[in-house]
C-alpha positions as CSV (number, residue, x, y, z in Angstrom):
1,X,0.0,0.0,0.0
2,X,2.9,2.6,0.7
3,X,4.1,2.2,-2.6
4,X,0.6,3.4,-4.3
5,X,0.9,6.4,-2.2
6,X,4.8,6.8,-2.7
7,X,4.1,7.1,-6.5
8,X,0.7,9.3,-5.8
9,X,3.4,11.7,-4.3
10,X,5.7,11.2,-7.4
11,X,2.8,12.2,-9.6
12,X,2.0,15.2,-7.7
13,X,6.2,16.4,-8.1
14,X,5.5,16.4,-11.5
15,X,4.2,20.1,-11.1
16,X,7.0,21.0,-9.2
17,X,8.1,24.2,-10.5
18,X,10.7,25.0,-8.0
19,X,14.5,24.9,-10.0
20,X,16.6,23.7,-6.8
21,X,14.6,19.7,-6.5
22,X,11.1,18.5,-7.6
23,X,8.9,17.0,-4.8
24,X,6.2,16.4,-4.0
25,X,3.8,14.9,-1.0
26,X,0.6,13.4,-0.4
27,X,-1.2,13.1,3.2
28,X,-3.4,10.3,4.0
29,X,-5.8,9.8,6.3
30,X,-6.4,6.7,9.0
31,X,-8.9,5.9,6.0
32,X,-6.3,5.8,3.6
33,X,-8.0,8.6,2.3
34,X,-5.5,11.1,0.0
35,X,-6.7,14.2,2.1
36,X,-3.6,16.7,1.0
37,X,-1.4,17.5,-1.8
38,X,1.4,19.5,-2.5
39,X,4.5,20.2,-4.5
40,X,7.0,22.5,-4.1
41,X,7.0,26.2,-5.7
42,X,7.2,30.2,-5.3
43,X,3.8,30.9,-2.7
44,X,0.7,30.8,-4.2
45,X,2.7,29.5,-7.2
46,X,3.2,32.9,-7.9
47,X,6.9,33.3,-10.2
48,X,6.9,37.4,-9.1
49,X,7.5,35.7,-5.5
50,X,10.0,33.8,-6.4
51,X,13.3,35.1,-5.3
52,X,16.0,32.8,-5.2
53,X,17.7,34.6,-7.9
54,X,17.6,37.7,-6.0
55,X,21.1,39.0,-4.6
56,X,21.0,39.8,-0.7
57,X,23.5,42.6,1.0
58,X,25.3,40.2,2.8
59,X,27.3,36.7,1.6
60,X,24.1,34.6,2.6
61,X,20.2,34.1,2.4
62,X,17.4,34.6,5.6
63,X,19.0,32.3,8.3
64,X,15.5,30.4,7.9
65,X,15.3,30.4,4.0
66,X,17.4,27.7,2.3
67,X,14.6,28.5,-0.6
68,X,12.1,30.4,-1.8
69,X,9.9,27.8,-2.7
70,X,6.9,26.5,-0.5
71,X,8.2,23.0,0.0
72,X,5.9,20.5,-0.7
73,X,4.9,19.2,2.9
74,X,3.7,22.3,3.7
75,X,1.8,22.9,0.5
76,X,0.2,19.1,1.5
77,X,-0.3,19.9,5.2
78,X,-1.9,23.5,4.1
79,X,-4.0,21.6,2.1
80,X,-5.4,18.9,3.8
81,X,-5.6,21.2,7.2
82,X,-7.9,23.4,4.7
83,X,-10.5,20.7,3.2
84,X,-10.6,18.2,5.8
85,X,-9.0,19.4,9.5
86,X,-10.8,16.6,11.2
87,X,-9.3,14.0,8.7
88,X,-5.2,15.1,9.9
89,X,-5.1,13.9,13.3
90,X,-2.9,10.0,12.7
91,X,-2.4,11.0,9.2
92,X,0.8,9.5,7.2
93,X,2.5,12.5,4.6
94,X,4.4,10.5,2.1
95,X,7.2,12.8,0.8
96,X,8.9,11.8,-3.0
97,X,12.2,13.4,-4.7
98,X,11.8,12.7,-8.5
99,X,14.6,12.9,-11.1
100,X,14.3,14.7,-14.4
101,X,12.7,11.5,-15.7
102,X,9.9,11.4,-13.7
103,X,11.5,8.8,-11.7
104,X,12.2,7.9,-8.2
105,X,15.1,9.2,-6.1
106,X,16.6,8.9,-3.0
107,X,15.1,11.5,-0.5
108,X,17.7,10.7,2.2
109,X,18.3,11.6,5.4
110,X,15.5,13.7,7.6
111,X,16.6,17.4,7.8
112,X,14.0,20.2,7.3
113,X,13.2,21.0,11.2
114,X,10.3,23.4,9.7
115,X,8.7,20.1,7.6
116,X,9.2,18.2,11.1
117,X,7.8,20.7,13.2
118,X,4.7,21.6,11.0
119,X,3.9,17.7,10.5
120,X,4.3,17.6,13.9
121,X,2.3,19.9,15.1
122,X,-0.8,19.7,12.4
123,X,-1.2,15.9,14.1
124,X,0.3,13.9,11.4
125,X,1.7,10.6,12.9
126,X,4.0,9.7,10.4
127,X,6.3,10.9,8.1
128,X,7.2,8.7,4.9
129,X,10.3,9.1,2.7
130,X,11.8,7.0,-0.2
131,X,15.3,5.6,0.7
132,X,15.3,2.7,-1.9
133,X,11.5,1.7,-0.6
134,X,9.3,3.3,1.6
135,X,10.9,4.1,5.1
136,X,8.2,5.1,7.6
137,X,9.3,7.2,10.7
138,X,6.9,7.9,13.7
139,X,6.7,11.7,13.2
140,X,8.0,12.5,16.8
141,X,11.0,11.0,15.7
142,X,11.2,12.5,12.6
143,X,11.1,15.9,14.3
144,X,14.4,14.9,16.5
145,X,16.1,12.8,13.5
146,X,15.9,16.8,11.3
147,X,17.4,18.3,14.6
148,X,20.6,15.9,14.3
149,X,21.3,16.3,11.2
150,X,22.7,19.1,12.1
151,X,24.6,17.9,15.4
């Protein structure tokens, strides 16, 4: 069953628009239920808010802003917390990475604390990625795996 949702997630990349990775994420629900969707893009997919070619006074971007794209958990997570709030609470977000091909790639190791906070948060209980087949992580743990990445 993870698989079906891994390449639902895949799909949804396809629309992607953001230039540094195409992603894309699905949420289900306890009813295996697709109940949120998102890719990653410029907010509202709006290209005049784009700004990762824009040149900042210092050497480096926001301390917070490693893009300028919405990434697509939040885009799902927005989404699903919009059209069906009571449905989020135990959900499972499947996150996918796809290549230029359309297909499958690696999304390695957890390390976006603001995707681990906001799943988190919203009630979603777990968190999948795509390491060479699904790899399901409670999202509690998720949330402290993103934090040592950096340690």
């Amino acid at each position: 069953m993870h698989k079906k949702y891994f390449e639902d997630a895949a799909t949804v990349a396809k629309y992607a628009t953001c230039y540094r990775a195409r992603c894309g994420s699905v949420i289900v629900s306890k009813r295996n239920v697709i109940i949120g969707r998102g890719y990653n893009a410029p907010p509202l997919g709006d290209e005049t808010q784009r700004t990762c070619d824009v040149e900042y006074h210092t050497d480096k971007k926001p301390k917070s802003d490693k893009t300028c794209c919405v990434h697509a958990e939040w885009n799902a997570i927005i989404d699903a917390l919009k059209n069906y709030p009571e449905e989020i609470e135990g959900s499972t977000l499947y996150f996918m990475r796809i290549a230029g091909d359309n297909s499958f790639t690696e999304a390695g190791d957890p390390y976006c604390t603001v995707c681990s906070r906001l799943a988190l948060q919203s009630g979603i209980r777990w968190f999948g990625l795509w390491n060479g087949g699904p790899q399901m992580i409670d999202t509690k743990k998720y949330n402290l795996l993103s934090y040592d990445f950096y340690r």
